[in-house]
C-alpha positions as a printed NumPy array, in Angstrom:
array([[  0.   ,   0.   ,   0.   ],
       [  2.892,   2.415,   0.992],
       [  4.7  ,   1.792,  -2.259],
       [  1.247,   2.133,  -4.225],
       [  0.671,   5.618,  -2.835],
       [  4.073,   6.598,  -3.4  ],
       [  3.618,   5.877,  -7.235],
       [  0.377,   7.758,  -7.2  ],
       [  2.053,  10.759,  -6.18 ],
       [  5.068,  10.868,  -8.35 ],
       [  5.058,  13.027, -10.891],
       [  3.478,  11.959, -14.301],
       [  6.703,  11.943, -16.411],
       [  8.156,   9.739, -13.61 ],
       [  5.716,   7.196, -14.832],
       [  6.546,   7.213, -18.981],
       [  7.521,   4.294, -19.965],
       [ 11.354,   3.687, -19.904],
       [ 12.333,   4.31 , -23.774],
       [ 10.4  ,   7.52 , -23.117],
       [ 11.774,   9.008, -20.205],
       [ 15.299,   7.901, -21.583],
       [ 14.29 ,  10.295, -24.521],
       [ 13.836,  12.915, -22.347],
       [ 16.771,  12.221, -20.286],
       [ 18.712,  12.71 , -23.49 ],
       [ 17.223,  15.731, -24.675],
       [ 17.528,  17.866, -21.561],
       [ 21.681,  18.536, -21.749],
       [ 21.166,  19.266, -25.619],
       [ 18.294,  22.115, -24.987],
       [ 20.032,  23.463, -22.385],
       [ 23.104,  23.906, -24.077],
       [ 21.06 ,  25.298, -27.053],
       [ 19.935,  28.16 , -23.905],
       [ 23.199,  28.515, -23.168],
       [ 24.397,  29.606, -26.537],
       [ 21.195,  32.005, -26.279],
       [ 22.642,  33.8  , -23.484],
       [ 26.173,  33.695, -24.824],
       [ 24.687,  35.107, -28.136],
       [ 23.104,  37.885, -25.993],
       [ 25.99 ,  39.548, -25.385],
       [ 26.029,  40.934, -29.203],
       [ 22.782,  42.749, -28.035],
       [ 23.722,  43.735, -24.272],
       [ 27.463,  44.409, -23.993],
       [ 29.13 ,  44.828, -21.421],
       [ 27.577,  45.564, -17.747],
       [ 23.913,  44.813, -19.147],
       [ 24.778,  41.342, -19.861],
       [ 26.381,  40.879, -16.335],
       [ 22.928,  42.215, -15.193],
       [ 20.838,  39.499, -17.583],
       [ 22.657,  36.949, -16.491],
       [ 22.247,  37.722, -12.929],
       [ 18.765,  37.833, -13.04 ],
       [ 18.67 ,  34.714, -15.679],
       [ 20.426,  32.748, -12.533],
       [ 18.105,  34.389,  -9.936],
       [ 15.455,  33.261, -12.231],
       [ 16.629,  29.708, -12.334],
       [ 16.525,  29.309,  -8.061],
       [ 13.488,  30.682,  -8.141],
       [ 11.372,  28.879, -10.487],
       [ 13.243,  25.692, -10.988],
       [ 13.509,  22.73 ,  -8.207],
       [ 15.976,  21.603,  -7.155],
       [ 17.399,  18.831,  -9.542],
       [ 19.796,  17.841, -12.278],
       [ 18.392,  20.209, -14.709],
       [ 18.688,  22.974, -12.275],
       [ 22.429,  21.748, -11.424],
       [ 22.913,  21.979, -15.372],
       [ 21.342,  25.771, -15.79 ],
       [ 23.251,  27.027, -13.035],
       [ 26.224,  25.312, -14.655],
       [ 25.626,  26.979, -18.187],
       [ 24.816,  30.533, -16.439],
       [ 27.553,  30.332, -13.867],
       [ 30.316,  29.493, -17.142],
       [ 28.195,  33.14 , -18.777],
       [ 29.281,  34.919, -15.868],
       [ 32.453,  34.025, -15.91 ],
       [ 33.37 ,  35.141, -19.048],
       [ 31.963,  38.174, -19.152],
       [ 33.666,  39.235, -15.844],
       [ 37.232,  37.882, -17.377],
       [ 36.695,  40.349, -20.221],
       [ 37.144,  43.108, -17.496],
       [ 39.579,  41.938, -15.235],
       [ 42.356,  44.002, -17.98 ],
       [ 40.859,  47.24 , -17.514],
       [ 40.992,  47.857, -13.413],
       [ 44.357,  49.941, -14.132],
       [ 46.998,  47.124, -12.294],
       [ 50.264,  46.515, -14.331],
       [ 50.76 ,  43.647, -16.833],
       [ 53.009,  40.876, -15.622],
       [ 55.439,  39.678, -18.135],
       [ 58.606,  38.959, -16.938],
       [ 58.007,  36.624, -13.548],
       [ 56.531,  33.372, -15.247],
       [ 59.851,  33.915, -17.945],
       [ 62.318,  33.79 , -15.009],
       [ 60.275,  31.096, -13.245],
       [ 60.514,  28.626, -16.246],
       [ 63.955,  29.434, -17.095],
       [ 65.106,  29.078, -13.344],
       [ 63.697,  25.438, -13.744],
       [ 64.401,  24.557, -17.597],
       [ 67.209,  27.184, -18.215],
       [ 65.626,  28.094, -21.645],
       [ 62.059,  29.004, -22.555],
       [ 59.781,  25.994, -22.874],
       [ 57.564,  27.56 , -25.508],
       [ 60.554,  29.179, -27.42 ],
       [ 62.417,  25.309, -26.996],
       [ 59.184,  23.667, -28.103],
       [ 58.194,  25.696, -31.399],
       [ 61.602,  25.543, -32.376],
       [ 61.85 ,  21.996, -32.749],
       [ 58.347,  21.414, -33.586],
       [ 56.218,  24.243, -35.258],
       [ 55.629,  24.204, -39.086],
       [ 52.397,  25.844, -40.147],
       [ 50.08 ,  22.597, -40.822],
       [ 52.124,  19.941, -39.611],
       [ 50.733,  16.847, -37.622],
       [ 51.636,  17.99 , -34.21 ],
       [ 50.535,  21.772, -34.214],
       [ 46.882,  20.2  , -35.412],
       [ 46.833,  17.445, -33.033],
       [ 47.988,  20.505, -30.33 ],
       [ 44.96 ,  22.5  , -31.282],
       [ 42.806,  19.702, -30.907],
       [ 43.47 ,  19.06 , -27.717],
       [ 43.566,  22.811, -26.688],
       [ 40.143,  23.155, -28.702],
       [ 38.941,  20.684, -26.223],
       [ 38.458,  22.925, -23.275],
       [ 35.351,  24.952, -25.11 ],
       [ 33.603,  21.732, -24.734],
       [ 34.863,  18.63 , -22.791],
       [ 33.837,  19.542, -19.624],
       [ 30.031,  20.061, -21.134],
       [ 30.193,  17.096, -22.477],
       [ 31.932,  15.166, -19.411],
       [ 28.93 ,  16.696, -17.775],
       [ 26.87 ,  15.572, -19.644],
       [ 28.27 ,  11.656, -19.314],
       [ 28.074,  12.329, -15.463],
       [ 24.356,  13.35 , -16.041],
       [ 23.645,  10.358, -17.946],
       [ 25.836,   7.276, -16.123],
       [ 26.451,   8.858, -12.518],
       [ 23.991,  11.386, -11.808],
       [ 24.972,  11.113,  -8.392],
       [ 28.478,  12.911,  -9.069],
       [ 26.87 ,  15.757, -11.372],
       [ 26.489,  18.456,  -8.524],
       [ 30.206,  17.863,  -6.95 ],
       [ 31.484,  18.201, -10.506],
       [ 29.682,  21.211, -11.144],
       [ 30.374,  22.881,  -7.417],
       [ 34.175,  21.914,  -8.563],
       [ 33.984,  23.573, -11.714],
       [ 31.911,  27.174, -11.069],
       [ 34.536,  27.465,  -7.795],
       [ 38.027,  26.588, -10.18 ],
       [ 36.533,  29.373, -12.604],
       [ 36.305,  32.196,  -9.666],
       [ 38.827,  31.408,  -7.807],
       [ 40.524,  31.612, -11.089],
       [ 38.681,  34.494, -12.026],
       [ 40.116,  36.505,  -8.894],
       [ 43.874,  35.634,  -9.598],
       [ 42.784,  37.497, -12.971],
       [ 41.618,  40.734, -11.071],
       [ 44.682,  40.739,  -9.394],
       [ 47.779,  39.237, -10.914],
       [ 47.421,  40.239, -14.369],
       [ 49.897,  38.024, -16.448],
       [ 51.043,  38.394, -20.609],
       [ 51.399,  34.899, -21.754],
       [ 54.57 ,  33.6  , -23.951],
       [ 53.141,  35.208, -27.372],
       [ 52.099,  38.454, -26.007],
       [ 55.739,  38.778, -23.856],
       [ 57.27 ,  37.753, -27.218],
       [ 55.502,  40.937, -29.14 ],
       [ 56.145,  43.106, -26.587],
       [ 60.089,  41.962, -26.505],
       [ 60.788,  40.909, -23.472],
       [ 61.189,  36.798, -24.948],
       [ 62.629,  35.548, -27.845],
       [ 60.462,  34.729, -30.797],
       [ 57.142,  32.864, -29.723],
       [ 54.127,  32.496, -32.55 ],
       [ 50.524,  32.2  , -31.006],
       [ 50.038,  29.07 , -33.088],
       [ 46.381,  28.822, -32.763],
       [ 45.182,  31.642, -35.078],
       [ 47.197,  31.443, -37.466],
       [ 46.804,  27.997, -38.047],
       [ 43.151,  28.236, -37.787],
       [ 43.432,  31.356, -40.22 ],
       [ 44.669,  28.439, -42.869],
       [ 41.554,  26.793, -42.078],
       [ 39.21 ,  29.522, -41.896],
       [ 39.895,  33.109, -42.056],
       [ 37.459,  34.621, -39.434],
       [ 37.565,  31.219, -36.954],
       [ 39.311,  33.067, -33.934],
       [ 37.822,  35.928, -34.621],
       [ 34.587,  34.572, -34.078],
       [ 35.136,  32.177, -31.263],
       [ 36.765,  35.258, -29.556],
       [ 33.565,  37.312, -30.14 ],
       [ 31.395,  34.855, -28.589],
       [ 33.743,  33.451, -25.81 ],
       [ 35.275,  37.476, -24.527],
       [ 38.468,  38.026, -25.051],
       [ 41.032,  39.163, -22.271],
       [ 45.182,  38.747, -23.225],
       [ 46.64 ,  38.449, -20.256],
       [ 44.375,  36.4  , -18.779],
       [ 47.615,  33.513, -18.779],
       [ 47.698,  33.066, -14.184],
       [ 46.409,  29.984, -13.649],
       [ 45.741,  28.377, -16.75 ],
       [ 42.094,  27.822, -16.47 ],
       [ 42.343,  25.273, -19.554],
       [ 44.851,  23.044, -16.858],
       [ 42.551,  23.448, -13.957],
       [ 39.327,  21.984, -15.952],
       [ 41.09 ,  19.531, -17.667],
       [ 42.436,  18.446, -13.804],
       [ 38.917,  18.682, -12.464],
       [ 37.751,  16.414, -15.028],
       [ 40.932,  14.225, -14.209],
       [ 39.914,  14.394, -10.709],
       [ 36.313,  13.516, -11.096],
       [ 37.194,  10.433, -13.553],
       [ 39.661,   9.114, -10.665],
       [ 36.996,   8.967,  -8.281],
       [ 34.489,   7.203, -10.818],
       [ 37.566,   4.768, -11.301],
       [ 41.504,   3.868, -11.502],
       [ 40.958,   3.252, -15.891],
       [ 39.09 ,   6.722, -16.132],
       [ 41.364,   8.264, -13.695],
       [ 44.452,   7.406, -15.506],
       [ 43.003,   8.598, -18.982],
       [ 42.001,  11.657, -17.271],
       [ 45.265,  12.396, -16.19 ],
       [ 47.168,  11.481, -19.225],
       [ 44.294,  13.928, -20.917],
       [ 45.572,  16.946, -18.133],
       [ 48.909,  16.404, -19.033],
       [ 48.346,  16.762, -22.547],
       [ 46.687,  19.786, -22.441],
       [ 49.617,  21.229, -20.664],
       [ 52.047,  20.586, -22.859],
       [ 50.199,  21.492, -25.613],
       [ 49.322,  24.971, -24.017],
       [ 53.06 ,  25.912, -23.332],
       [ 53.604,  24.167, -27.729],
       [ 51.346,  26.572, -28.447],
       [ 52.343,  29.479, -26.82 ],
       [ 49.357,  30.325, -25.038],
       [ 50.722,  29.344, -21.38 ],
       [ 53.876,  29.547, -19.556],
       [ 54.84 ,  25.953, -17.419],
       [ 54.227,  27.811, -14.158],
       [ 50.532,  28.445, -15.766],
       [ 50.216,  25.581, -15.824],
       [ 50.94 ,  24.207, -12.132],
       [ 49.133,  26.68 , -10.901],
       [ 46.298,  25.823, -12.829],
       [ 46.576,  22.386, -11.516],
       [ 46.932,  23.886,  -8.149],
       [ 44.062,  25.487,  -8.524],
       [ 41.896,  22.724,  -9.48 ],
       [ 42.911,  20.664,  -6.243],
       [ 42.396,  23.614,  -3.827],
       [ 38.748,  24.247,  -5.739],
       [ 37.835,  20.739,  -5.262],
       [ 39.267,  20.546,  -1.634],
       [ 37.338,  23.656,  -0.408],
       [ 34.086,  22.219,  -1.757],
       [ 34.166,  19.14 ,  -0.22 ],
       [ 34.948,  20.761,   2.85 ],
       [ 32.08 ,  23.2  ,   2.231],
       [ 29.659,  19.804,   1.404],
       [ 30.654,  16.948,   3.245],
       [ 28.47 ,  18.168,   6.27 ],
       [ 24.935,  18.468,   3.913],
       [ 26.161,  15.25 ,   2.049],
       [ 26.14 ,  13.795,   5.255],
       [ 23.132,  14.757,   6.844],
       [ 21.322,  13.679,   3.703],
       [ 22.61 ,  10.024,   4.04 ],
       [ 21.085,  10.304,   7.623],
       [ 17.689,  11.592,   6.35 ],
       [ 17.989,   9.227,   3.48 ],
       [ 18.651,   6.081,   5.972],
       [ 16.068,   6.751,   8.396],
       [ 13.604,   7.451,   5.371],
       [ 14.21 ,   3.76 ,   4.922],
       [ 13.659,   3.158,   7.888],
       [ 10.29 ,   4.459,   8.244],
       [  9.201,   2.89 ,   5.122],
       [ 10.215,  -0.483,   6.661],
       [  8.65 ,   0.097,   9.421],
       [  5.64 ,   0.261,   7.999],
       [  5.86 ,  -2.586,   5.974],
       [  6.303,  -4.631,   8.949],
       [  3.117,  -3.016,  10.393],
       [  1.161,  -3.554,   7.573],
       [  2.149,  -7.209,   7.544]])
């Protein structure tokens, strides 16, 4: 009788049948990441502070009407990623001086030459194998943690929200380093002559492909150049690293090897010194640290609730029989 009335009561999309509600299941990431490219797009029509203020009220919005629940998780996730960006595109203009020459001296105190410089020299021709399979990898960042999301949504729903809490507090925590420590990366220290010759590989080679690529991912995305301390491409790719590791040793390993990658091929490429880098990986660990911290305490008093619901329910069974 107890589990009778507790069917009753669930909502009616709870009882589709299974193909069905596995449709929807599917559906939901894709139409929210077709919102999310709505509010991204709406910065073309609101630059600037206004956008800030729409997507302030678009995450206000989403507490307020939406329960709490996956989808919710996902919204925030998409709105939180908004904000992000279009606060990075300001963190250049608060008046502090440009960093350039601290992350040189750090990597040559360790390598005794420029890691960048060292790496194109050996390796860079415009089209070859290894500047494409580079950009790959760094292309990755613009969507692999979506769409590890989106696998956590779909196979462990039960890790979604500590992923997500991960990622929003790696992006400010990030974000404030920005604000304060504003850094040139390799290309940028190269132009203004303060390191030997360094190409930002990435447009150009995507100029070969398609003339107005960067342009338009820049557009869209919010540009800010010295925007190198922590690499933020590092600490999401070690999130994701993280996140596979506790899922399981095979994942975890792949996820590392995947981090790694993405370092090297952000120093190739010029966009990141090594000390980027670490600290991007640094600042993964201390974002995931402070959130379990922050968590642990609700997770836990939800396993309580959870256990004596359980409880009650077998309780009445027994009464019942």
């Amino acid at each position: 009788m107890q589990t009778a009335r507790i069917l009753e009561s669930a909502p009616q999309w709870e009882r589709m049948p299974k193909i069905g509600l596995a449709l929807v299941n599917l559906a939901k990431p894709f139409s929210l990441l077709a919102l999310f490219i709505g509010v991204f797009q709406a910065r073309t029509l609101m630059p600037g502070p206004a956008h800030i203020g729409f997507v302030l009220l678009f995450i206000g919005l989403i507490y307020g009407v939406l329960p709490e629940s996956g989808y919710r998780t996902f919204t925030l996730y998409f709105a939180a990623f908004a904000l992000f960006n279009d606060l990075r595109i300001f963190a250049d203009d608060i008046g502090l001086p440009i960093n350039y020459l601290y992350p040189i001296r750090f990597d040559e105190a360790i390598f005794q030459v420029n890691p960048s410089a060292w790496l194109q020299q050996r390796l860079y021709q415009p089209g070859n194998l290894a500047t494409w399979a580079a950009i790959l990898v760094y292309t990755t960042y613009f969507f692999g943690h979506y769409a590890f999301a989106i696998m956590l949504w779909w196979l462990k729903r039960g890790q979604l929200l500590l992923f997500v809490n991960v990622v929003i507090a790696t992006l400010f925590l990030g974000l404030t380093v920005y604000y304060v420590l504003p850094t040139a990366p390799p290309w940028l220290a190269a132009d203004n002559g303060d390191l030997q010759q360094v190409e930002r590989v990435v447009p150009l080679a995507q100029s070969d492909l398609w003339s107005s690529a960067y342009s338009k991912g820049s557009s869209l995305a919010g540009r800010n150049d010295v925007a190198a301390m922590p690499s933020l491409h590092t600490a999401l790719s070690f999130v994701i690293a993280m996140m596979a590791w506790r899922i399981g040793r095979v994942p975890g390993v792949l996820g590392f090897a995947y981090a790694g990658a993405m370092g090297l091929c952000l120093v190739y490429l010029g966009e990141h010194y090594v000390v980027d880098v670490l600290a991007g990986a640094v600042t993964a660990a201390v974002a995931w640290r402070v959130v379990v911290m922050a968590t642990q305490p609700r997770a836990l008093e939800a396993r309580v609730d959870a256990s004596q619901g359980r409880a009650a329910i077998e309780s009445d069974a027994y009464e019942v029989s």
